[in-house]
N, C-alpha and C positions, 0 to 999 in steps of 0.2 A: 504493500500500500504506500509506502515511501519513499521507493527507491528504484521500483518499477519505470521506463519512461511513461509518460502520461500517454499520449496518445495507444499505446498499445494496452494499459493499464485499462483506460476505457473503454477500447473496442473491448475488452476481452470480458467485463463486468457489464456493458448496455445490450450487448448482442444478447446473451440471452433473458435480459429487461425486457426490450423491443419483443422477444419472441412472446413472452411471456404475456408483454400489454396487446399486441396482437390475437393470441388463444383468448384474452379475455373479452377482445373486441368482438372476434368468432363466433365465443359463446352466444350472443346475441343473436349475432348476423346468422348464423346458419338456421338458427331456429327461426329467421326473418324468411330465411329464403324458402324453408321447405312451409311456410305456415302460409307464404304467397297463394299457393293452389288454394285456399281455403277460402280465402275472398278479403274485400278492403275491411270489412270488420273483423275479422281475425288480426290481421297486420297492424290495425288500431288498435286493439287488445292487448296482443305483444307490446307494443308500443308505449301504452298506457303503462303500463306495468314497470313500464324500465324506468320512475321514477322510484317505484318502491324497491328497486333494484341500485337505484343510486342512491338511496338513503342507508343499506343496506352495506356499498360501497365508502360511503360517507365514513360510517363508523365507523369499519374493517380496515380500510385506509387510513384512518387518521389514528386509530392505536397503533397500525402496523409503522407507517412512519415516525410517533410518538416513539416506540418503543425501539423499530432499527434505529434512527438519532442516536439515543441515548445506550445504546450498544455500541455501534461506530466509536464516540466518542468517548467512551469506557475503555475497550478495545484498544484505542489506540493510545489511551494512557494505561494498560496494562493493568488496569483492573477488572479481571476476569469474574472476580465475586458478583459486583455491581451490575456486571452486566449477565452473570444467570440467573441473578433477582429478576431485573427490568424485562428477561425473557420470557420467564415464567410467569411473570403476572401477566405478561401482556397477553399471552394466550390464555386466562382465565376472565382476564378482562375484555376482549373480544367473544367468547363464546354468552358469559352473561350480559351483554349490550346485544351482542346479535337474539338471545334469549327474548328479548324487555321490547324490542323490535316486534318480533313475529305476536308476543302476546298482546300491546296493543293493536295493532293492525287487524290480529283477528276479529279485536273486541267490537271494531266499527271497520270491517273491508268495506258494506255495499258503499256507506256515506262517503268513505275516502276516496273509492274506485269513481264517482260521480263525481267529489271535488278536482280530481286531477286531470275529469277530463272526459271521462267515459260516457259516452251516449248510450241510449235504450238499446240500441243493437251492438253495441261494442261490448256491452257491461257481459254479459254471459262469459263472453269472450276471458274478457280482464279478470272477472272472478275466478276464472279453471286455471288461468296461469299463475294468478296470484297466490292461489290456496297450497299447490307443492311450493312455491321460491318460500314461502314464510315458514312452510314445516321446513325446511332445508336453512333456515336464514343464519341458526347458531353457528353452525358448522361452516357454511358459507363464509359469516363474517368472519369468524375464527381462522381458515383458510388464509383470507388476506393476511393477515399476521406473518404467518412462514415466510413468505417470500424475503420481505426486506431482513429477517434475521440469515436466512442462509446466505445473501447478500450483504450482511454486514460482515462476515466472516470468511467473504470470499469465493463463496460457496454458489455463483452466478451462474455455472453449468449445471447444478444437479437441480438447481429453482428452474432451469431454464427446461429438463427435461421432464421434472413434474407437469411445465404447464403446458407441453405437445403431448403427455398422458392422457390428461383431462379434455384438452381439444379434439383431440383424435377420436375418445371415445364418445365426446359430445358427437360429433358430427356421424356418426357409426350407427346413435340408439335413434336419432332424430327422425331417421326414417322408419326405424323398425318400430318407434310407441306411435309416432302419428300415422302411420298410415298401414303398417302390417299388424298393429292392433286396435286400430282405430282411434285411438284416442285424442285426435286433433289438435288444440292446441292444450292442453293437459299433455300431453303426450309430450309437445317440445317443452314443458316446465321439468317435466320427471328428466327428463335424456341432460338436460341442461342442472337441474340438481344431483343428480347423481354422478355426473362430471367432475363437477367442483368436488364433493364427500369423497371420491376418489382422490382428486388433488390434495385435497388435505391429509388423508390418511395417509397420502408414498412421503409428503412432505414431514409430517410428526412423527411417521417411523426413522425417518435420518438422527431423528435425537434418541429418539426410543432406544435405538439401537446403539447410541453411546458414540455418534462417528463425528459431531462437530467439537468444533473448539469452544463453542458456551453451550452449556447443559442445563437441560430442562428435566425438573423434578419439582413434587410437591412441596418439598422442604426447601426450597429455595422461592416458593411465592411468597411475596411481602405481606405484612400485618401493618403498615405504617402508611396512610393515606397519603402521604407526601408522595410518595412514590407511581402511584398510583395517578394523582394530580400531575404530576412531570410529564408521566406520558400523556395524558391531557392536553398539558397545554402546549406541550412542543406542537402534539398531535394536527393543536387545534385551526390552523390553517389550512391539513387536508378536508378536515371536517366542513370547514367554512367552503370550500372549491369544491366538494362536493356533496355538500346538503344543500348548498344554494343551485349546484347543478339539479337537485333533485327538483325545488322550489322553481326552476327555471321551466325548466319539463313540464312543468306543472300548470305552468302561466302557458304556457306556447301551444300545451294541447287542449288548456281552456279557449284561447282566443284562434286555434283551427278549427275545432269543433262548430264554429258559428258558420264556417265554408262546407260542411258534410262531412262523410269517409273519408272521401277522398283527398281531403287537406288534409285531415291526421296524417291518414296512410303515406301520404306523399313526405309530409316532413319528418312521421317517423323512418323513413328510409333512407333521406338524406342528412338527417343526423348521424344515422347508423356509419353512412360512407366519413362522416367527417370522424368520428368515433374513431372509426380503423385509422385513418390520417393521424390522429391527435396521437392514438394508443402508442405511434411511432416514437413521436417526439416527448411524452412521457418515457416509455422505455430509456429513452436514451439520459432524461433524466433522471431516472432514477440509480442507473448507471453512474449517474458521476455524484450522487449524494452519499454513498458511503465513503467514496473517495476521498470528498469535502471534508465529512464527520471526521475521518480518522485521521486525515492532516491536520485537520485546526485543533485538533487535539494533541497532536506532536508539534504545534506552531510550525509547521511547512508553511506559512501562507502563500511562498511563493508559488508552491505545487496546487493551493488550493485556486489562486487566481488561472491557472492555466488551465485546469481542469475544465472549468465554467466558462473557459472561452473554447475550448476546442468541441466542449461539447455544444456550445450554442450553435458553432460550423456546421457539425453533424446533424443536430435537429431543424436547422433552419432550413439548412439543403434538404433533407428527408421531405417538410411542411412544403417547398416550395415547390417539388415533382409534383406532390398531391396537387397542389395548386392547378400546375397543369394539366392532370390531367379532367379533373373538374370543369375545368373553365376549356379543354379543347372537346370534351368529347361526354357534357354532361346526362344530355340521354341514354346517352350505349352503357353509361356508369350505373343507370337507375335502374336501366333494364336488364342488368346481371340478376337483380333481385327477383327477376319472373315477373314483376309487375308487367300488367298490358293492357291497364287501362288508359287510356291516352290522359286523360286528364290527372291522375296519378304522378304519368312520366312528364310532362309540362312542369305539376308545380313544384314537383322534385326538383327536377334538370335547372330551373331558375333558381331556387335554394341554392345548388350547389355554384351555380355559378358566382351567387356572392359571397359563397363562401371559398372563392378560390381568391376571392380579390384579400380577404383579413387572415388566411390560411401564414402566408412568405413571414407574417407577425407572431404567429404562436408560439416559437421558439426563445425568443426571447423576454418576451413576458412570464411563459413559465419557465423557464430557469430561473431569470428574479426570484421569484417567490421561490423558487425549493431553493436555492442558495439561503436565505436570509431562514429556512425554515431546519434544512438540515444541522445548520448550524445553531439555533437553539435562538436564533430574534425572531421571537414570537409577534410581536405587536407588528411589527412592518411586515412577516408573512403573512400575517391575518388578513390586515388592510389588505395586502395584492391579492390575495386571497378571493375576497370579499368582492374583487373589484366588475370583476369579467362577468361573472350571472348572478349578480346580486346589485352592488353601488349602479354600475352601467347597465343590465341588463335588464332591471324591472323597472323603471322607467322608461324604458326604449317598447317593449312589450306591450306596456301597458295604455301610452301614448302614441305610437306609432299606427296603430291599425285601426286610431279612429280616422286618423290623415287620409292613410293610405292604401284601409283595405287591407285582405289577403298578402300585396307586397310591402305592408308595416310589419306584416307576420315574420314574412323569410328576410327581411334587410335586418333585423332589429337584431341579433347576434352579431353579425359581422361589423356592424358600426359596434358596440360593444366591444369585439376584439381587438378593435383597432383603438380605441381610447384608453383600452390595460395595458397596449402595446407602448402609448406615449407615457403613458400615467408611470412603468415602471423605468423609462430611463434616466428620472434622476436619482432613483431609490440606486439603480444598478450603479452609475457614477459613485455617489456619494459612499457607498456600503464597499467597493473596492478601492477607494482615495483613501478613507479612512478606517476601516473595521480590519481591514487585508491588507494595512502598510507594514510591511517585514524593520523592524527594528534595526536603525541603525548601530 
């Protein structure tokens, strides 16, 4: 982690990130593609649902980043106690939040599946997919957690083969519950739950089995709330990027709904595409976040500034192919997903084009934020945090489509991305001038 050159350091710890935020992206999409046969209210279904899947993600994330942090930076000051404490709780503490999830949601799914979005022919839809992701949600969120610890520790090919496990077997049963045993979209929740229960369990057998360098045991989970709040509030910037992603979801398929199906369907599918784009440029972040953690904890700042600059090279270049290919060829993109309803492919294909124009920006606005987040400045991760679908983004939603319609709906993220994108480059100046000036 020290001594490695950087650039190979990071290829060799983002690559299997990327692969990783990719299978996650999958998971989704493939269940989008095979539920396409089923009609625009199933794919509104699916759709609907992937809020309660980002709240889900919200959690799972933000402990799991809470907790790798403060691993990394344990780690790299050699205190291996502290960091099979902050291990162990943190996967205790991810299974009872993923727990506290599934039991409210059951307590009010129809009222919630109606507030987020669901219409009188969607909701059947939303309810069958809802009801397996929330039995599956502990485990699930728990899940997220493994990854950044086997990545705190180095361990970025065995996370990385975990999560082509779980892909491979998602995209395997998608077929055989939806349509060899009928169970439509119930069927892509099971194939898509049973995925992830899989991922987790080859993931928690690596420690079971006594093969990493921080151990997990019951005697090493903390009694001392402090600890517990750390990973909190490191956490709480992922939280904040994706509970407001969930709260965003939420607003965008309130205000398509007032267009039919077809405007879900169509924006649930070009999210979908931008999702796999993003999933990129997160991998590749989170690639360079232990890097960060474990230098600034060895005071390398020099290695830590270098890191966040080559990895912004890697994910801007990644965001900007997407860009292109969005913006040359956004039909033929929409229509991978077996949609063929023309009006579907229309208000997708315009979606994505404006999101090919705020895409070449994503890179560098979220690395701002996991820079200032890895490294434990909570208040300015939060804030950039906060900024993309929350500060910027419920305003724009919520004013924009009394303007201008239907095209208020699909512009209003992209102007959003691109005001996080401004909004984080004095945060990124100021935070390498001063936080990462190497001591003369």
């Amino acid at each position: 982690m020290t001594e490695t050159p950087i650039t190979r350091l990071l290829v060799s710890l983002s690559l299997p990130t990327v692969v990783n935020m990719l299978l996650t992206a999958v998971y989704n999409m493939t269940d989008t593609y095979f539920v396409t046969s089923l009609g625009e209210s199933a794919i509104g279904g699916v759709g609907i649902v992937f809020s309660i899947q980002s709240l889900i993600q919200a959690v799972g994330f933000g402990v799991a980043m809470g907790t790798g942090s403060i691993v990394s930076i344990s780690l790299g000051k050699k205190d291996n106690k502290n960091a099979n404490k902050i291990a162990s709780s943190g996967i205790v503490m991810g299974l009872v939040l993923g727990l506290l999830i599934s039991v409210i949601c059951f307590s009010f799914l129809n009222p919630i599946l109606r507030i987020i979005g669901a219409t009188e022919t969607i909701l059947p839809y939303a309810r069958d997919y809802a009801i397996v992701i929330l039995i599956a949600a502990p485990l699930m969120c728990t899940s997220y957690v493994t990854g950044p610890l086997l990545r705190a520790e180095g361990r970025a090919t065995y996370s990385m083969l975990v999560g082509i496990a779980g892909g491979l077997i998602n995209m395997v049963l998608d077929p055989i519950f939806i349509f060899a045993f009928d169970l439509g979209v119930k069927g892509a929740a099971i194939a898509t739950a049973l995925s992830q229960v899989i991922s987790f369990s080859l993931a928690i057998g690596f420690y079971v089995l006594n093969k990493g360098v921080v151990k997990l045991s019951v005697k090493y989970i903390s009694h001392d709330i402090k600890d517990y709040w750390q990973i909190l509030k490191i956490g709480a910037p992922t939280v904040f990027r994706q509970g407001l992603g969930s709260v965003s979801t939420t607003l965008l398929n309130g205000q398509a709904k007032l267009y039919g199906d077809a405007a879900v369907a169509a924006i649930s599918l070009a999210n979908k595409v931008y999702m796999l784009i993003r999933s990129i440029v997160l991998g590749v972040g989170q690639g360079f976040q232990p890097i960060a953690g474990y230098n600034f904890g060895a005071k390398k700042f020099d290695r830590v500034k270098k890191v966040f600059l080559v990895a912004t090279i890697f994910g801007s270049t990644a965001a900007c192919l997407g860009a292109v290919a969005c913006a040359v060829a956004p039909n033929q993109v929409i229509s991978i997903f077996g949609a063929d309803n023309p009006e579907v492919v229309t208000i997708g294909a315009r979606m994505l084009l404006f999101y090919s124009i705020a895409l070449p920006f994503l890179g560098v606005s979220s690395y701002v934020n996991m820079l200032y987040q890895s490294l434990g400045f909570v208040k300015g991760a939060t804030f950039l945090a906060s900024c993309r679908q929350g500060i910027y983004f419920i305003p724009l939603i919520l004013i924009l489509p009394y303007f201008f319609n239907l095209d208020g709906v699909i512009v209003s993220q992209s102007i959003a991305d691109i005001l996080t994108f401004l909004t984080s480059i004095p945060f990124c100046i100021w935070f390498l001038n001063k936080k990462l000036k190497t001591p003369e």
